[in-house]
N, CA, C and O of each residue as an XYZ file, in Angstrom:
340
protein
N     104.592    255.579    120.674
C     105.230    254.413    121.258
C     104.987    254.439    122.769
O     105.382    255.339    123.509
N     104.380    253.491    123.104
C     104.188    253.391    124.919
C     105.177    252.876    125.641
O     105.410    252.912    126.849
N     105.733    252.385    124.731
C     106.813    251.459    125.830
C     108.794    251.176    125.428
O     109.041    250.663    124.337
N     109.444    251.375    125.932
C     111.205    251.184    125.270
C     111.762    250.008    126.026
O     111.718    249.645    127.202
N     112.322    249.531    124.884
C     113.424    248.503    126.057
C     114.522    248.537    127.012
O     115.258    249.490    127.265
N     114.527    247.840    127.306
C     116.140    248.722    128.243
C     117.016    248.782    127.901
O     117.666    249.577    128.579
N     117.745    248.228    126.867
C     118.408    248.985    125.978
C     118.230    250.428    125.736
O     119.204    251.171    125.859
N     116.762    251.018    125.312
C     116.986    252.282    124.753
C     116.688    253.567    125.908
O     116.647    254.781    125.704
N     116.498    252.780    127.212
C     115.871    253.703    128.244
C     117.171    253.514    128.855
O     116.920    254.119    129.898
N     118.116    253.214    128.965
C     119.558    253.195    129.667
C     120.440    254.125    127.893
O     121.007    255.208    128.045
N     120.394    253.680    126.931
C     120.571    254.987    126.099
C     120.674    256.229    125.879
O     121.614    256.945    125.531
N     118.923    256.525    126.270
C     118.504    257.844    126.781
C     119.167    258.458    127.684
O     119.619    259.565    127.391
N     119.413    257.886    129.080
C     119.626    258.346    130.392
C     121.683    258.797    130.123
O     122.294    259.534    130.897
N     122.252    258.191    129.015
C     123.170    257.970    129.035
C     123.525    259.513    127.761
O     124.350    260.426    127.775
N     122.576    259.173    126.952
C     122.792    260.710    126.313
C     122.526    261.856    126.657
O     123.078    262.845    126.175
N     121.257    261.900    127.926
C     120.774    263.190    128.674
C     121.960    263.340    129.509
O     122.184    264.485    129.902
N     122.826    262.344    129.888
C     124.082    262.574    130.888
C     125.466    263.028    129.911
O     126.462    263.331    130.567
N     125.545    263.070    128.971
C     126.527    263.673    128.055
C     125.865    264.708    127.244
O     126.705    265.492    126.802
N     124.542    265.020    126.854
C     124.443    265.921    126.333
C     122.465    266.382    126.714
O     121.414    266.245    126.088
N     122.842    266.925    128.014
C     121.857    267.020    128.249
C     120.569    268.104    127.981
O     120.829    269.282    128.230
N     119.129    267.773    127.467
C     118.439    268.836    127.041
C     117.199    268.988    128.024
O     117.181    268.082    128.857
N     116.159    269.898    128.142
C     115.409    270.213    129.079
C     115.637    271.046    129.369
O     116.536    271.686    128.825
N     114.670    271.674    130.794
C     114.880    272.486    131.636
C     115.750    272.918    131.767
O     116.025    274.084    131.485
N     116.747    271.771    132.436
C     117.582    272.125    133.267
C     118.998    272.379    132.276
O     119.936    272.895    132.884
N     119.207    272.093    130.959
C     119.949    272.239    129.777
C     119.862    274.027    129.756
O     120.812    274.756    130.044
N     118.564    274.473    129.366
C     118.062    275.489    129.231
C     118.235    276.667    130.014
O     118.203    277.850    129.674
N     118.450    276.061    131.272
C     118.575    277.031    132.499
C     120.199    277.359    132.638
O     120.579    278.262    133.384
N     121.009    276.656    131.959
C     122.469    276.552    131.696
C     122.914    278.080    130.535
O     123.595    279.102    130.627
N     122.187    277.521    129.679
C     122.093    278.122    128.150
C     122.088    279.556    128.827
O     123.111    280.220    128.997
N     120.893    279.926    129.169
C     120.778    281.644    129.926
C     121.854    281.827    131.072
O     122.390    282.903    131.335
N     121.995    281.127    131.448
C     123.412    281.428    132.366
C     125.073    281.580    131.761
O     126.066    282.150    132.213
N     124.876    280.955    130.803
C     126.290    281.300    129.602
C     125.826    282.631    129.291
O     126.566    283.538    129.673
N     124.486    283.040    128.523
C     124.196    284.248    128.574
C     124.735    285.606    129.512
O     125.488    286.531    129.204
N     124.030    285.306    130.745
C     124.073    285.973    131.790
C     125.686    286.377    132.058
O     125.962    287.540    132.349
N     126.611    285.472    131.957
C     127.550    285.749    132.523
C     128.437    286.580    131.511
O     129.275    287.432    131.805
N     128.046    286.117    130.179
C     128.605    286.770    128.999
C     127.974    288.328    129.286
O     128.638    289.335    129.530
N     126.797    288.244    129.205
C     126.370    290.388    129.477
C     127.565    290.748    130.950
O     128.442    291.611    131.001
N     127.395    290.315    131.398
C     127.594    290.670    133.033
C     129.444    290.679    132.807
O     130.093    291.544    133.396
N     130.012    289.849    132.091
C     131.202    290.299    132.125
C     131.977    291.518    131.186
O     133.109    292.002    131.216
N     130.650    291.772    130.263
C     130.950    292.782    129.123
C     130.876    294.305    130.044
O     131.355    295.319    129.537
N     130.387    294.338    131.100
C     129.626    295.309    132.566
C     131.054    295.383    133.490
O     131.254    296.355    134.218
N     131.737    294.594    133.420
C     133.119    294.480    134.308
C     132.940    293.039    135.544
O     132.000    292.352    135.943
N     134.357    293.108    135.799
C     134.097    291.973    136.908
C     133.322    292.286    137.841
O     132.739    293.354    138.026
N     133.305    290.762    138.812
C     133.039    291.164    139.818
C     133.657    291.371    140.951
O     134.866    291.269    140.742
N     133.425    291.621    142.094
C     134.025    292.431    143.014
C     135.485    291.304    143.674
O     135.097    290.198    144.051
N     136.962    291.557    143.793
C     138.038    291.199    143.490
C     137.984    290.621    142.898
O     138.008    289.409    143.111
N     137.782    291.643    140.827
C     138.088    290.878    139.997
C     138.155    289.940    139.314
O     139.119    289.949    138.549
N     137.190    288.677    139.238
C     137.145    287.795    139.100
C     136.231    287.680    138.047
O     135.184    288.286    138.275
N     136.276    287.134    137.027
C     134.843    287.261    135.817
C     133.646    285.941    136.141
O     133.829    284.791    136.539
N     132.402    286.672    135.781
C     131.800    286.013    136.501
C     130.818    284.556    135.701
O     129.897    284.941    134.981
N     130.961    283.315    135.792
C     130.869    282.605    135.766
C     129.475    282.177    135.611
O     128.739    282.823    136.357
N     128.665    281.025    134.662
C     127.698    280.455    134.295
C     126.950    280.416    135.803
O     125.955    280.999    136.233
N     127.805    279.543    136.350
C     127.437    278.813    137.839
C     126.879    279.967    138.785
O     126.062    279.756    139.682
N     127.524    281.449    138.416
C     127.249    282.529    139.348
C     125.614    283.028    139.275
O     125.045    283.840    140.004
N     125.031    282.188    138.043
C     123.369    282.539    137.613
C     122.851    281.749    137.827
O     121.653    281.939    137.613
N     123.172    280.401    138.339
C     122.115    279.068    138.395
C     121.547    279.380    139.936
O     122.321    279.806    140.793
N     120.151    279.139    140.220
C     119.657    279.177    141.367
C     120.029    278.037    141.982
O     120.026    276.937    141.430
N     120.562    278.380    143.834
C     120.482    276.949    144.405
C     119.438    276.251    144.567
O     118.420    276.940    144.495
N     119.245    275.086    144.771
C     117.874    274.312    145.073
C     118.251    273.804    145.585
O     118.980    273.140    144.849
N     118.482    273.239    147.289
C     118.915    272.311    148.169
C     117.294    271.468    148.581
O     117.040    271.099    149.728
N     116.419    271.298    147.506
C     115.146    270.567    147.847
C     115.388    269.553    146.798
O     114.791    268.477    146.835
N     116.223    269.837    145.876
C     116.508    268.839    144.601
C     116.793    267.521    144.899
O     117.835    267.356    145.533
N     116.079    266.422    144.583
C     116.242    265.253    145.180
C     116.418    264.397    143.662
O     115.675    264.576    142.697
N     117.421    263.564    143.696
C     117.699    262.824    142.439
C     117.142    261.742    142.598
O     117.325    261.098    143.631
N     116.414    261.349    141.697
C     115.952    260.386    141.876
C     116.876    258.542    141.648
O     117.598    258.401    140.661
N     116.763    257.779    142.290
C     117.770    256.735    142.637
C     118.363    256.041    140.990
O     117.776    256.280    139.935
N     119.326    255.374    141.072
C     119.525    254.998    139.818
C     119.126    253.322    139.960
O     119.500    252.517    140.813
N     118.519    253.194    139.174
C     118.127    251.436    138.717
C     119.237    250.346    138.895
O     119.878    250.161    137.860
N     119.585    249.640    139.884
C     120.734    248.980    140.163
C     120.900    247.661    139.007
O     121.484    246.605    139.251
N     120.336    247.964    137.909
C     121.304    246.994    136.852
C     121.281    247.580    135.716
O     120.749    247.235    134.661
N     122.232    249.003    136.136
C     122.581    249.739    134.978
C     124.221    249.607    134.641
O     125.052    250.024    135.448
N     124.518    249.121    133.648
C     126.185    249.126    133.611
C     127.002    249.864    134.054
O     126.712    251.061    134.046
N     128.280    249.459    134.587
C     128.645    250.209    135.791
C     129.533    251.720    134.748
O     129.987    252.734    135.277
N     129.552    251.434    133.339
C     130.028    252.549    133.107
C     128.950    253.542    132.367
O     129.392    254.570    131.855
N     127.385    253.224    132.292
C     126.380    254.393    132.271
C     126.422    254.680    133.266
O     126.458    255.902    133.408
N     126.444    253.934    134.431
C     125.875    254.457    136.228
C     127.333    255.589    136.494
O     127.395    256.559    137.249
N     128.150    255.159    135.784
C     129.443    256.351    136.357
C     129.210    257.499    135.669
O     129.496    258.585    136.172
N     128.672    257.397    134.455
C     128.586    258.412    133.763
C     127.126    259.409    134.263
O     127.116    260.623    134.062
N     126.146    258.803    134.816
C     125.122    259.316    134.881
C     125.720    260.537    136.411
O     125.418    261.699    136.684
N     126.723    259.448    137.131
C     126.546    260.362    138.394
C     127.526    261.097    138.053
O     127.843    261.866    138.961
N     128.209    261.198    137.030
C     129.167    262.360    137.102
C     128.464    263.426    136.555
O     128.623    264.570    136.981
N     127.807    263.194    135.777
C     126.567    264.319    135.241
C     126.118    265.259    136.583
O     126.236    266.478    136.706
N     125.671    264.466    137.359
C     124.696    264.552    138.677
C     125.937    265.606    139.466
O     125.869    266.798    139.766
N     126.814    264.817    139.602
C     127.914    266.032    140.503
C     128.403    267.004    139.840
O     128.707    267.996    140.502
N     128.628    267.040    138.388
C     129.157    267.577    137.831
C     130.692    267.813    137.769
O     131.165    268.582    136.933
């Protein structure tokens, strides 16, 4: 298929924002990992168990790309809450 309507390309964007797969899904997945070994090892230092988020690399080069301004205003809320988390 070469081509979707917008219907199903505002769909997409709307299910990758509630249940998102890829890379960046993936890079999550090993970080549930990570934190699961790492807390079986003991906390970390004052105690604190250590967290998915404590394995994700920062990337402050990450640039989102803009959202399509006639996307319904409750995919566009949903997409950026994805985005901020």
């Amino acid at each position: 298929m070469e081509r979707m309507t917008s219907w199903e390309f505002t769909y997409w964007m709307e299910y990758a924002a509630m249940h998102p797969f890829g890379p960046e899904a993936e890079l999550w997945c090993a970080a549930v990992v990570a934190a699961t070994v790492a807390n079986t090892a003991g906390p970390k230092q004052g105690g604190k168990a250590w967290q998915p988020k404590d394995f994700i690399p920062a990337n402050p080069r990450k640039k989102w790309a803009p959202l399509p301004d006639n996307l319904p205003p409750e995919v566009r809320q949903k997409l950026l809450e994805a985005r901020h988390g």
